[in-house]
PDB file with one MODEL, atoms N, CA, C and O in Angstrom:
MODEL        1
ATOM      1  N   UNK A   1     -15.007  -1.719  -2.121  1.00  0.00           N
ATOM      2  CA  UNK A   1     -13.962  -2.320  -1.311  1.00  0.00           C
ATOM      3  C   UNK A   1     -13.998  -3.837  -1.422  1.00  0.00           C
ATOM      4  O   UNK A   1     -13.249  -4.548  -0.753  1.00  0.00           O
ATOM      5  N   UNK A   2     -14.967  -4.351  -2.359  1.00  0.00           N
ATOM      6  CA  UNK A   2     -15.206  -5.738  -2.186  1.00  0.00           C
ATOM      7  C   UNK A   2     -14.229  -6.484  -2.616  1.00  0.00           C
ATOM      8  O   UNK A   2     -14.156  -7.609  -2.122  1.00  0.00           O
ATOM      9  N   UNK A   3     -13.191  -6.075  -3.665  1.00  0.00           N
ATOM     10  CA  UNK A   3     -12.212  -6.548  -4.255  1.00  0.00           C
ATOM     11  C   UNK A   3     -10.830  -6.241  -3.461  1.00  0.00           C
ATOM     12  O   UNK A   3      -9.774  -6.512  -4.032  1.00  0.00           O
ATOM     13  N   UNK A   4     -10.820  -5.883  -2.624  1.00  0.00           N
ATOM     14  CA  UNK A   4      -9.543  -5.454  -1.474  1.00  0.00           C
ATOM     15  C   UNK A   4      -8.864  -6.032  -0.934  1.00  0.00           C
ATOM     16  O   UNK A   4      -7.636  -6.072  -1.005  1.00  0.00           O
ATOM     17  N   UNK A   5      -9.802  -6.757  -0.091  1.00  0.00           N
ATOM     18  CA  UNK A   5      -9.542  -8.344   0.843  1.00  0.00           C
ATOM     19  C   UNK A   5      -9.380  -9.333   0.387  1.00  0.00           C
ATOM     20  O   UNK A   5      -8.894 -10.204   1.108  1.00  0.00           O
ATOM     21  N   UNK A   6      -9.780  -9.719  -1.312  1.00  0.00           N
ATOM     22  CA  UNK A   6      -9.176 -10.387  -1.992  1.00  0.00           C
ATOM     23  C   UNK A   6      -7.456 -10.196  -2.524  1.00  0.00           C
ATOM     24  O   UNK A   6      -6.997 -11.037  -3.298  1.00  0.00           O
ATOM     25  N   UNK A   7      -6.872  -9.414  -2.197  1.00  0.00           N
ATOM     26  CA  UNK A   7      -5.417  -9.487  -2.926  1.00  0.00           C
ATOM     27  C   UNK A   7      -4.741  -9.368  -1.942  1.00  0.00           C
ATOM     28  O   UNK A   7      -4.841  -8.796  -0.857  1.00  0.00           O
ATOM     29  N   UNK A   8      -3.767 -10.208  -2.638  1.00  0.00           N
ATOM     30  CA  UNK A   8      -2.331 -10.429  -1.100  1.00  0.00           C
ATOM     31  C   UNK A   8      -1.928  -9.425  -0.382  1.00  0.00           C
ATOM     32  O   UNK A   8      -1.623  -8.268  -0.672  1.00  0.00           O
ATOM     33  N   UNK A   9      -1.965 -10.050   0.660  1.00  0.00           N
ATOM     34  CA  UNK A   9      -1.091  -8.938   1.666  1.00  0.00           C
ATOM     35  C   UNK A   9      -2.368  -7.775   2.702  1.00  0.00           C
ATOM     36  O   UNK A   9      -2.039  -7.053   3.643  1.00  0.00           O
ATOM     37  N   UNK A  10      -3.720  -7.931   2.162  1.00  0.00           N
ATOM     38  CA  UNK A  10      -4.426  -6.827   2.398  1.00  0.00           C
ATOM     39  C   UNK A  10      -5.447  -7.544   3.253  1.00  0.00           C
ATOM     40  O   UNK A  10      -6.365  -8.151   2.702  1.00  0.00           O
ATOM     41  N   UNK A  11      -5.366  -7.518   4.234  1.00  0.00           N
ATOM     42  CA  UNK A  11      -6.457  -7.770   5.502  1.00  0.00           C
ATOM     43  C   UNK A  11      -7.469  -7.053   6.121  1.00  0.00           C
ATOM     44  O   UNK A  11      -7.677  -5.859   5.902  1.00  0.00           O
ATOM     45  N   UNK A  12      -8.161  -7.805   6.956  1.00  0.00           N
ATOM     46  CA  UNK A  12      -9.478  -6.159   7.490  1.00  0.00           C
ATOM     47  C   UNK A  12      -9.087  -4.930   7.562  1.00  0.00           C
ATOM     48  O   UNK A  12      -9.520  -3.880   7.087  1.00  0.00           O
ATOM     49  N   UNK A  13      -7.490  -5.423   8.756  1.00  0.00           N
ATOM     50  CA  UNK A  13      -7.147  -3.720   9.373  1.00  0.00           C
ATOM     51  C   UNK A  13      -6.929  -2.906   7.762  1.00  0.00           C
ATOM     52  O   UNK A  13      -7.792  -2.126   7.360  1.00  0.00           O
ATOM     53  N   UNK A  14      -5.887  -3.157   7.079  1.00  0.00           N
ATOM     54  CA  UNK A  14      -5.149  -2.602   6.186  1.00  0.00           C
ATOM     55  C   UNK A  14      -6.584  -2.002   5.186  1.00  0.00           C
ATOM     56  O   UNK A  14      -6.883  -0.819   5.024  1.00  0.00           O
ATOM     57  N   UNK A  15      -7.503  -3.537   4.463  1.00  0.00           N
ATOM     58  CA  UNK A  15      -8.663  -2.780   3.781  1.00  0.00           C
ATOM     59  C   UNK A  15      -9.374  -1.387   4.222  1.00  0.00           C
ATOM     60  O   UNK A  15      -9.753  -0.447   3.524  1.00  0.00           O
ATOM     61  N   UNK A  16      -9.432  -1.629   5.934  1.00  0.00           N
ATOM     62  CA  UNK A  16     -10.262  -0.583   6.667  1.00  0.00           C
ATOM     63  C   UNK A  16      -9.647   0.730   6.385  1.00  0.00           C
ATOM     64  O   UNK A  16     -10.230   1.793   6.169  1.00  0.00           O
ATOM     65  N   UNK A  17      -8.299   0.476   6.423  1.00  0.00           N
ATOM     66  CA  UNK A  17      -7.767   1.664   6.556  1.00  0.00           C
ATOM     67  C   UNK A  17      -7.813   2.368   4.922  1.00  0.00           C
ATOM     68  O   UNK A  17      -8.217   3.530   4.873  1.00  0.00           O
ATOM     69  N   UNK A  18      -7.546   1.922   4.044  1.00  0.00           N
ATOM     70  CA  UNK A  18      -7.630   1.922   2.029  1.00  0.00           C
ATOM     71  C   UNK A  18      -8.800   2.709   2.670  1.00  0.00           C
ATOM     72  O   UNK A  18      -8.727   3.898   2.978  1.00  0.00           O
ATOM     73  N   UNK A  19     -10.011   1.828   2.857  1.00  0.00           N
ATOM     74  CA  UNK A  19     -11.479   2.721   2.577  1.00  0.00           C
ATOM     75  C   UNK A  19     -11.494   3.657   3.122  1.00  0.00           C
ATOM     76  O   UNK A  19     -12.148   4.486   2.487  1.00  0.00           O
ATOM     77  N   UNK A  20     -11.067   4.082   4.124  1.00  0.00           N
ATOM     78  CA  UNK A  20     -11.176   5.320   5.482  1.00  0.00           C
ATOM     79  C   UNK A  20     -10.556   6.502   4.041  1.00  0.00           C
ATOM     80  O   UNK A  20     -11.162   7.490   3.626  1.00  0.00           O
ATOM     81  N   UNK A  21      -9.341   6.025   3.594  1.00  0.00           N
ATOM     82  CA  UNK A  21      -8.715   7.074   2.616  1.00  0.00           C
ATOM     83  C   UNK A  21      -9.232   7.057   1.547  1.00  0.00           C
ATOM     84  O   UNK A  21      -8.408   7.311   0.668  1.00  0.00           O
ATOM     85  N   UNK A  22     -10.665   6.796   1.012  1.00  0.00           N
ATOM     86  CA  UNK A  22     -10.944   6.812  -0.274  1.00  0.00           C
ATOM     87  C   UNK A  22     -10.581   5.669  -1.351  1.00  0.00           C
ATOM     88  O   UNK A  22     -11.028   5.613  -2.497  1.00  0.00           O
ATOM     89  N   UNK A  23      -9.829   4.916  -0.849  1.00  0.00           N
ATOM     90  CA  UNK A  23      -9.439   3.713  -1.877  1.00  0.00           C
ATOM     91  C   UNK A  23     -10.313   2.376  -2.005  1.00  0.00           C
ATOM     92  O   UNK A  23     -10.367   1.336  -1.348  1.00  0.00           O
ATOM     93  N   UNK A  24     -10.934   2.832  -3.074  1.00  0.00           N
ATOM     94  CA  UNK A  24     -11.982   1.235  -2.491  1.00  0.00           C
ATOM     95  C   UNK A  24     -12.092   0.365  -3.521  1.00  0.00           C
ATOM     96  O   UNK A  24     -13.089  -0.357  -3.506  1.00  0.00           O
ATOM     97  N   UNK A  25     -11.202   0.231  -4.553  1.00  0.00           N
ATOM     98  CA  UNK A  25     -11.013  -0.931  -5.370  1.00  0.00           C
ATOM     99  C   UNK A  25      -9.473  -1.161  -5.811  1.00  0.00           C
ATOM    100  O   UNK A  25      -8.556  -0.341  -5.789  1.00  0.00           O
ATOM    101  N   UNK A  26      -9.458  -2.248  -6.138  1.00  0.00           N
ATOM    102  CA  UNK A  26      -7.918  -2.436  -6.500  1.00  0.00           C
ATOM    103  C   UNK A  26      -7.812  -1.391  -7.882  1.00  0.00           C
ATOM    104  O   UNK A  26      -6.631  -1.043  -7.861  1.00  0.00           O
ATOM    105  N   UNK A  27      -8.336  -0.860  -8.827  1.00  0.00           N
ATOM    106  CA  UNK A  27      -8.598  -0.014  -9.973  1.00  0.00           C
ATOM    107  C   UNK A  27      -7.792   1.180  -8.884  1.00  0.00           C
ATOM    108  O   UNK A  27      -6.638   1.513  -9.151  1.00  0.00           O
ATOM    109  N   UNK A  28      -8.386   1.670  -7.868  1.00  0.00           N
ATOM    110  CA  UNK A  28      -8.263   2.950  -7.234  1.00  0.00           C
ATOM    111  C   UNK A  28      -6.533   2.993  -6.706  1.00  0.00           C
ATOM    112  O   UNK A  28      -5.679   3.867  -6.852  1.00  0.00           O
ATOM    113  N   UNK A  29      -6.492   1.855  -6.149  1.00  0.00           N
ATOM    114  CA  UNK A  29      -5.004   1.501  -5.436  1.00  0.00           C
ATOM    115  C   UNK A  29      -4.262   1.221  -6.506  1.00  0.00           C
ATOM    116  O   UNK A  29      -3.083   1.468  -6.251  1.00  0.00           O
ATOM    117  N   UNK A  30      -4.489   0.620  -8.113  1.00  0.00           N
ATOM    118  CA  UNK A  30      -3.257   0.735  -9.051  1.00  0.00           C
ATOM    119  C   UNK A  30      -3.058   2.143  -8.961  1.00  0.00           C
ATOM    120  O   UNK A  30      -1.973   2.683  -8.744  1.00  0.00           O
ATOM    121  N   UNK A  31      -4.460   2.877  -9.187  1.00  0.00           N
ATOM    122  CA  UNK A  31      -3.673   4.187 -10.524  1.00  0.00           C
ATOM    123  C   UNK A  31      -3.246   4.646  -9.745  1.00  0.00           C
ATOM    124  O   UNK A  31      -2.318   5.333 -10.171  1.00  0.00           O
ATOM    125  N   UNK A  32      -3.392   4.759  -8.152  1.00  0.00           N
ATOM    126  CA  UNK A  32      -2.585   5.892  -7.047  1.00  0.00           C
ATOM    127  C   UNK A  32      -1.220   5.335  -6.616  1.00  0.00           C
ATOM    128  O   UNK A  32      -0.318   6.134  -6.365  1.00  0.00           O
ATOM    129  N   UNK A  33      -1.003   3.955  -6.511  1.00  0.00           N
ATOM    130  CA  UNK A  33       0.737   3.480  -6.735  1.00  0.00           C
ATOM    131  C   UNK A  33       0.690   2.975  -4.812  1.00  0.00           C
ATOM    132  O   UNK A  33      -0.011   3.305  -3.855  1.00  0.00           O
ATOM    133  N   UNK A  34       1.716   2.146  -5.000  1.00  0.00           N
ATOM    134  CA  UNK A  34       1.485   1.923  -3.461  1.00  0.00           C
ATOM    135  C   UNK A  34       2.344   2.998  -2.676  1.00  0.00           C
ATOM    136  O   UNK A  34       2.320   2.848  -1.455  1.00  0.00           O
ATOM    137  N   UNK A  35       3.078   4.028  -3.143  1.00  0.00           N
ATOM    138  CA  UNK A  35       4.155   4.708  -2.254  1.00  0.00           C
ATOM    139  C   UNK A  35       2.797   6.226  -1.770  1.00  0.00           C
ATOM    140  O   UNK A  35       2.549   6.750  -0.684  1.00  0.00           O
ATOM    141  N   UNK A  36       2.277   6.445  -3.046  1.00  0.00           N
ATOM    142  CA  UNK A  36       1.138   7.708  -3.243  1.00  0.00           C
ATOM    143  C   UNK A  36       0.096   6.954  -2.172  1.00  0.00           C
ATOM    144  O   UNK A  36       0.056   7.624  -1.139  1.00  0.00           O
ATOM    145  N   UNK A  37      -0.613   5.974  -2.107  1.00  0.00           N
ATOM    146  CA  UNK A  37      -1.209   5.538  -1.684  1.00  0.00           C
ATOM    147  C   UNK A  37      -0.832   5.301   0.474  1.00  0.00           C
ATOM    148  O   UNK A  37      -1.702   5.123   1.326  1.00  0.00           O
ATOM    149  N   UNK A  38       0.422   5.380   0.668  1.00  0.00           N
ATOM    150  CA  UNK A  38       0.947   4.724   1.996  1.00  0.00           C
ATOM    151  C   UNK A  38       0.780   6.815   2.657  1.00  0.00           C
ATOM    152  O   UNK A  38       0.496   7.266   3.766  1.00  0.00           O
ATOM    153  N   UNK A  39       1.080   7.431   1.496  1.00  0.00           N
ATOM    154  CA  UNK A  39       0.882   8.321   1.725  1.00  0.00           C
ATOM    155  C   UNK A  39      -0.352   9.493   2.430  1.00  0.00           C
ATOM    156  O   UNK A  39      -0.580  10.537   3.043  1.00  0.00           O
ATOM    157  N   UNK A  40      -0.800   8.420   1.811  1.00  0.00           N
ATOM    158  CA  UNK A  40      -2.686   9.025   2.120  1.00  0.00           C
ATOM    159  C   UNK A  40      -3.121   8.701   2.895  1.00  0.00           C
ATOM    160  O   UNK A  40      -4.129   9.251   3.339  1.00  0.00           O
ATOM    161  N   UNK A  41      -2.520   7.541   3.493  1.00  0.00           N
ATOM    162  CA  UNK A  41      -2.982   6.900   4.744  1.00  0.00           C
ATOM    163  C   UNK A  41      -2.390   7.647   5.793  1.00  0.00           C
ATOM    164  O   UNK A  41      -2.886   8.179   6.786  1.00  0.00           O
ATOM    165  N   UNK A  42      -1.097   7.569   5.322  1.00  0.00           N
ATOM    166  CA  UNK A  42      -0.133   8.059   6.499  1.00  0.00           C
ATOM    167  C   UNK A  42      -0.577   9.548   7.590  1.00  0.00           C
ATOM    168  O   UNK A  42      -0.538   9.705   8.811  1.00  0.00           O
ATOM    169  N   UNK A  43      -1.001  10.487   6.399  1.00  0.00           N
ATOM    170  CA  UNK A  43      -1.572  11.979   6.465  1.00  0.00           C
ATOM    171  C   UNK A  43      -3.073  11.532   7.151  1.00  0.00           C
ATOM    172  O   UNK A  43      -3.361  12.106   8.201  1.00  0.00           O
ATOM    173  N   UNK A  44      -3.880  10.702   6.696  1.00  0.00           N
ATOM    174  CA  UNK A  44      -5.191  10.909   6.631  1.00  0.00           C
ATOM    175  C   UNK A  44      -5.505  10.311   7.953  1.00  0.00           C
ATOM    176  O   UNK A  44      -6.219  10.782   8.839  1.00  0.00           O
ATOM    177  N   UNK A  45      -4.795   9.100   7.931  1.00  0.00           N
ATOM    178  CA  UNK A  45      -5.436   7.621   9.196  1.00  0.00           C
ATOM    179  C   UNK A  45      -4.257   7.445  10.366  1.00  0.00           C
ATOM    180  O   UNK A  45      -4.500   7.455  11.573  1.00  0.00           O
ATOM    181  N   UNK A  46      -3.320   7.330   9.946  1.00  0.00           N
ATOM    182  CA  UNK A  46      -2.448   6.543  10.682  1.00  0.00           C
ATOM    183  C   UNK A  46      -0.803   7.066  10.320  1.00  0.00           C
ATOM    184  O   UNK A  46      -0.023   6.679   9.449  1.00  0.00           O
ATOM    185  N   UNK A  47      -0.671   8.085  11.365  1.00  0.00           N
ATOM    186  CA  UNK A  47       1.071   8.610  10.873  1.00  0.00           C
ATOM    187  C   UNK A  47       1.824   7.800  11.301  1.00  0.00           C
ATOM    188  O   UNK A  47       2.997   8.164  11.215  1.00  0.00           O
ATOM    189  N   UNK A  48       1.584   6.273  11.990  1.00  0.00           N
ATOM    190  CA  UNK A  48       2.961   5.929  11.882  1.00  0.00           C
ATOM    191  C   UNK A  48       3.116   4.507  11.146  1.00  0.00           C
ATOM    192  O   UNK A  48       3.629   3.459  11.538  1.00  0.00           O
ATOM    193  N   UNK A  49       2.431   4.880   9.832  1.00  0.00           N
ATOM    194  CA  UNK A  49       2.398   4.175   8.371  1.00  0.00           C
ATOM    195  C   UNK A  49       3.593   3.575   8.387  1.00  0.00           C
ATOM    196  O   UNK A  49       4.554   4.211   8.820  1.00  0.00           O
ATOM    197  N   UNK A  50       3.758   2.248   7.922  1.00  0.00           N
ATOM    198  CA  UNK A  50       5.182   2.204   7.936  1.00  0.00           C
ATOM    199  C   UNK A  50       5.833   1.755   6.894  1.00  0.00           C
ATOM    200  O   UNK A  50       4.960   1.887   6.036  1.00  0.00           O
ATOM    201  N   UNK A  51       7.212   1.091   6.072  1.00  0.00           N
ATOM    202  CA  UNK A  51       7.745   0.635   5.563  1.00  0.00           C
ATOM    203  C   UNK A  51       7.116  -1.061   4.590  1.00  0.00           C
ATOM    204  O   UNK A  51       7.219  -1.554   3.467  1.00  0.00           O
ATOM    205  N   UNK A  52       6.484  -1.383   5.911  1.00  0.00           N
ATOM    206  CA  UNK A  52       6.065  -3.052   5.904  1.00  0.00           C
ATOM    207  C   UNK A  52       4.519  -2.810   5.187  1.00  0.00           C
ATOM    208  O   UNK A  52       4.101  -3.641   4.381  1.00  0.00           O
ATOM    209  N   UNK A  53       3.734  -1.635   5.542  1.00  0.00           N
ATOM    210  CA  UNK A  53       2.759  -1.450   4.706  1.00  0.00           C
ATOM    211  C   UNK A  53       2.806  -0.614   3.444  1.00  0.00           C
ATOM    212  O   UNK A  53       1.981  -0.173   2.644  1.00  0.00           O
ATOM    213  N   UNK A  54       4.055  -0.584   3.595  1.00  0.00           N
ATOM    214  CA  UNK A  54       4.232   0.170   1.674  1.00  0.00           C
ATOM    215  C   UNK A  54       4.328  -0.931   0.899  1.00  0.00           C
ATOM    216  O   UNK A  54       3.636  -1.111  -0.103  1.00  0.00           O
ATOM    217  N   UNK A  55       5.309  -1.826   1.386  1.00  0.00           N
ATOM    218  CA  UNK A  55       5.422  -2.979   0.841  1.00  0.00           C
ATOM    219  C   UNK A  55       4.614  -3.911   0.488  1.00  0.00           C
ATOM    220  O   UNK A  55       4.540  -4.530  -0.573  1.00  0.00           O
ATOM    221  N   UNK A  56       3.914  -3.991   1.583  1.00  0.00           N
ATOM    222  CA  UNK A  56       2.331  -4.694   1.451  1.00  0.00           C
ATOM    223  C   UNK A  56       1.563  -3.930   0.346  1.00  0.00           C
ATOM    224  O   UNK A  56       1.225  -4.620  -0.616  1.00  0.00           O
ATOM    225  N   UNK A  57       1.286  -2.834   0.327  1.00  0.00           N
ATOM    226  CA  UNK A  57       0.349  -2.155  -0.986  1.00  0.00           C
ATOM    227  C   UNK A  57       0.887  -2.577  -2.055  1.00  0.00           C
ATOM    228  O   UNK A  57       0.137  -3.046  -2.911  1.00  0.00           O
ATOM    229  N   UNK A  58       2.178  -2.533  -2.278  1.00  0.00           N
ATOM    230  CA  UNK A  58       2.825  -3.108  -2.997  1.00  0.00           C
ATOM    231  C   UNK A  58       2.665  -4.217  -3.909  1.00  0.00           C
ATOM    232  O   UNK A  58       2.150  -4.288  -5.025  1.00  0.00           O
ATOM    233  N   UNK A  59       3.376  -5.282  -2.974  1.00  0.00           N
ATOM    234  CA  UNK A  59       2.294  -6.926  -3.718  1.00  0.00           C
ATOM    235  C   UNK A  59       0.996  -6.948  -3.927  1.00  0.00           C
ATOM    236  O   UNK A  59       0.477  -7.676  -4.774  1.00  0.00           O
ATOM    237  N   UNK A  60       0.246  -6.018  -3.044  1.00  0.00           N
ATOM    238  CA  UNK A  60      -1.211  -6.094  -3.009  1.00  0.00           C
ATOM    239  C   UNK A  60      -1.499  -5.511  -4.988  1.00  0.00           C
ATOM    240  O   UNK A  60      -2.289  -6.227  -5.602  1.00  0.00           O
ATOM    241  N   UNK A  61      -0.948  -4.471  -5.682  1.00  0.00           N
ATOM    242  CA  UNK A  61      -0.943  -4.640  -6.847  1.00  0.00           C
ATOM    243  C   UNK A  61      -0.253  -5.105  -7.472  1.00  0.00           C
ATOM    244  O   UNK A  61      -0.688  -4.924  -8.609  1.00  0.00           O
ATOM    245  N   UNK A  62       0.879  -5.797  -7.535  1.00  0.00           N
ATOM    246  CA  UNK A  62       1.847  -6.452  -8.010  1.00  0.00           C
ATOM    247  C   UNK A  62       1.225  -8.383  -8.161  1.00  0.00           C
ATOM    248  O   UNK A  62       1.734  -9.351  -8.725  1.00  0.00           O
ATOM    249  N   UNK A  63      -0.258  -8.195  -7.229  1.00  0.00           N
ATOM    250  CA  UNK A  63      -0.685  -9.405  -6.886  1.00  0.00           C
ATOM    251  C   UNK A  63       0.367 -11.065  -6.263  1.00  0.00           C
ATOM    252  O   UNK A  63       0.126 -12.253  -6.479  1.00  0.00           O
ATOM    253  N   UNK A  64       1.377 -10.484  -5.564  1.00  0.00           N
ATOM    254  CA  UNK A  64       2.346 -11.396  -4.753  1.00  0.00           C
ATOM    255  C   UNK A  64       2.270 -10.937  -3.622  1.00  0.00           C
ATOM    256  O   UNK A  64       1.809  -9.831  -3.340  1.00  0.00           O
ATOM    257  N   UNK A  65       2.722 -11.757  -2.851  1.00  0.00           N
ATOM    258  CA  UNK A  65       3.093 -11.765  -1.220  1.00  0.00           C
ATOM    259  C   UNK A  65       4.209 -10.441  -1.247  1.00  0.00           C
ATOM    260  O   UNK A  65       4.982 -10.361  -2.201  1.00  0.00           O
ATOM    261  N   UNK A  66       4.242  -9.519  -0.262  1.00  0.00           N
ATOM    262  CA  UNK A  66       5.271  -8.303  -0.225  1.00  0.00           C
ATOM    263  C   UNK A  66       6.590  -9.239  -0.196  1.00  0.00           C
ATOM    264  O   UNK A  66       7.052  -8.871  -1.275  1.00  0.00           O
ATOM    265  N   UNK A  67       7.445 -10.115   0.243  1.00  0.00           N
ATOM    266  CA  UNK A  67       8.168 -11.013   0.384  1.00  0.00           C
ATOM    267  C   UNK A  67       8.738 -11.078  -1.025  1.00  0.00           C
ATOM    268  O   UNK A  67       9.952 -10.970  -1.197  1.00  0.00           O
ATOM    269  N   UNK A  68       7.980 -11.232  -1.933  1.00  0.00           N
ATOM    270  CA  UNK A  68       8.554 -11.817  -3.303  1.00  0.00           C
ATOM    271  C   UNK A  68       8.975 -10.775  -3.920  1.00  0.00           C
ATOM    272  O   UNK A  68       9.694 -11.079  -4.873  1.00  0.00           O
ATOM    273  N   UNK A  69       8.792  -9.410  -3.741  1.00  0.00           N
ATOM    274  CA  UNK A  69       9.246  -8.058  -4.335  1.00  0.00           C
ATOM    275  C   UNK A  69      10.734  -8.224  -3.932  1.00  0.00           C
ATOM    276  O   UNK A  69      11.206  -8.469  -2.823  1.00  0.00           O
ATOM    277  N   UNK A  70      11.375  -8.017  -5.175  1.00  0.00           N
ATOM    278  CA  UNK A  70      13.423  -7.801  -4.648  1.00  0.00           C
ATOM    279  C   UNK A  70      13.742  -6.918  -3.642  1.00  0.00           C
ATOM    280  O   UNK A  70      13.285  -5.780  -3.534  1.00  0.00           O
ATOM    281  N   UNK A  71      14.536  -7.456  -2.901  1.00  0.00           N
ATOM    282  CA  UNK A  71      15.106  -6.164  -2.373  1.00  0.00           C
ATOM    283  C   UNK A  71      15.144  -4.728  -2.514  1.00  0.00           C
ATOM    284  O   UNK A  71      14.719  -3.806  -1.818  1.00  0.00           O
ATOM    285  N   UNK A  72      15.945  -4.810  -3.913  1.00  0.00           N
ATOM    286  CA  UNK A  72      16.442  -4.302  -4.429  1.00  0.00           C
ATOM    287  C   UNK A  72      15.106  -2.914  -4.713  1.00  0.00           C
ATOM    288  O   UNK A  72      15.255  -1.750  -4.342  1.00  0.00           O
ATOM    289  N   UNK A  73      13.905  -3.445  -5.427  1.00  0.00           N
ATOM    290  CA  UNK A  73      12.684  -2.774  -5.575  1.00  0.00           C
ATOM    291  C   UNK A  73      12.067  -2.449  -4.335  1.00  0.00           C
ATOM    292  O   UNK A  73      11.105  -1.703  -4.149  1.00  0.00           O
ATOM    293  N   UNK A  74      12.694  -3.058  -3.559  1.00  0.00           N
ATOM    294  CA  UNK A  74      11.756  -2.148  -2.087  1.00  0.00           C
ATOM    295  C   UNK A  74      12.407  -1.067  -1.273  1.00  0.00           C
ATOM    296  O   UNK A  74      12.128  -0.360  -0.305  1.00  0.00           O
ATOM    297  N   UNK A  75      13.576  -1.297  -2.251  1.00  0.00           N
ATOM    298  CA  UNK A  75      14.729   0.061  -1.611  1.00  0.00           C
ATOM    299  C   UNK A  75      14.507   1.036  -2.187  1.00  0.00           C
ATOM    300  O   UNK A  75      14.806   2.108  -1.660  1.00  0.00           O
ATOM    301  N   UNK A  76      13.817   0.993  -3.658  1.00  0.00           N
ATOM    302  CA  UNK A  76      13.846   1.950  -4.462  1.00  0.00           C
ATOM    303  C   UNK A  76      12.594   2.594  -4.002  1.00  0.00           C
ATOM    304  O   UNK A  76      12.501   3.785  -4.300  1.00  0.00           O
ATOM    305  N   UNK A  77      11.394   1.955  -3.196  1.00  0.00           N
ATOM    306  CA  UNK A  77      10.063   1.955  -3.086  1.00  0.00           C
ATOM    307  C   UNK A  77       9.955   3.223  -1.264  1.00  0.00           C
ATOM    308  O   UNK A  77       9.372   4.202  -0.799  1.00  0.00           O
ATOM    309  N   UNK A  78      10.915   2.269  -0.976  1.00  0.00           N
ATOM    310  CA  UNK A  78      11.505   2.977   0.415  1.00  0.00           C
ATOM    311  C   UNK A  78      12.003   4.548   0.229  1.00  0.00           C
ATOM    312  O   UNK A  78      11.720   5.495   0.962  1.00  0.00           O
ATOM    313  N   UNK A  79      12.902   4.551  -1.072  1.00  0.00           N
ATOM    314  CA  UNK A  79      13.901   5.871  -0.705  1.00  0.00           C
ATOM    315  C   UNK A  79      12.278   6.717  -1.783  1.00  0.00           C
ATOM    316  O   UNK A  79      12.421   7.936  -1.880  1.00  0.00           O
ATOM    317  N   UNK A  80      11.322   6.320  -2.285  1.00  0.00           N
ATOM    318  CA  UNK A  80      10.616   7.283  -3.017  1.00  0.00           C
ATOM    319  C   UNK A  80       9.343   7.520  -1.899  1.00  0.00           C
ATOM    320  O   UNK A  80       8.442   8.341  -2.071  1.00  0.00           O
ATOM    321  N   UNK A  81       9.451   6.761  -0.903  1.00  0.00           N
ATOM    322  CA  UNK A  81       8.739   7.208   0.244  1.00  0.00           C
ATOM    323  C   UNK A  81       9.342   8.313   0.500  1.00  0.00           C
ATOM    324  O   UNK A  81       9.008   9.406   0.040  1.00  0.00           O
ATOM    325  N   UNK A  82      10.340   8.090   1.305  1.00  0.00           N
ATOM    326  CA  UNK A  82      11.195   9.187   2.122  1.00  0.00           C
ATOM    327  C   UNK A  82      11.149  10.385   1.419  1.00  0.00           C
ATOM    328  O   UNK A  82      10.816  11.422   1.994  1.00  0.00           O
ATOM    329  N   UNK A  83      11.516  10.357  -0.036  1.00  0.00           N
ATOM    330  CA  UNK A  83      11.605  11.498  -0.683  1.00  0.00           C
ATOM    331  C   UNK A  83      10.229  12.575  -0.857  1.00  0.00           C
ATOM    332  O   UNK A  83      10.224  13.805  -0.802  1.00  0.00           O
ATOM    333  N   UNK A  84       9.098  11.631  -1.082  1.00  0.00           N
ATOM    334  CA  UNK A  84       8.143  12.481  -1.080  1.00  0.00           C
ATOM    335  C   UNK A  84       7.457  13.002   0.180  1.00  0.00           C
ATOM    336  O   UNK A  84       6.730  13.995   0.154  1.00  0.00           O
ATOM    337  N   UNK A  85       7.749  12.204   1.431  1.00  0.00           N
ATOM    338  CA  UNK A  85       6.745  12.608   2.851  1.00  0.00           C
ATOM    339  C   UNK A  85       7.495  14.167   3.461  1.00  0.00           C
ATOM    340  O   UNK A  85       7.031  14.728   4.454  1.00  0.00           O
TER     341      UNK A  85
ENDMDL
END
């Protein structure tokens, strides 16, 4: 998890929560995707996961602030939430 709290967007709570679900390097959080990933949390830690932390996983591998992701890509990120929960 040591590499967690280093990338944007990802703070104690949010790291705490990655590790609680098995995610404990940024390696672990690419290959699982941030929508697969909001997922695991959502089921595992915390069902009322939300939108703002998909986004956040998001930049967190994209390595930007969730902010700098387009719109446009967080709609697409949004409706592939919805589709899979």
């Amino acid at each position: 998890m040591d590499d967690l709290p280093k990338l944007p967007n990802i703070g104690p709570v949010l790291a705490g929560k990655l590790a609680e679900a098995g995610i404990k390097s940024y390696t672990d959080l690419a290959a699982l995707g941030s929508v697969r990933t909001l997922l695991k949390i959502r089921d595992a830690i915390d069902p009322g996961a939300c939108y703002s932390m998909l986004y956040a996983l998001e930049g967190a591998i994209r390595g930007v602030r969730w902010h700098a992701i387009p719109r446009d890509e967080r709609q697409r990120l949004k409706e592939e939430f919805d589709r899979l929960r």
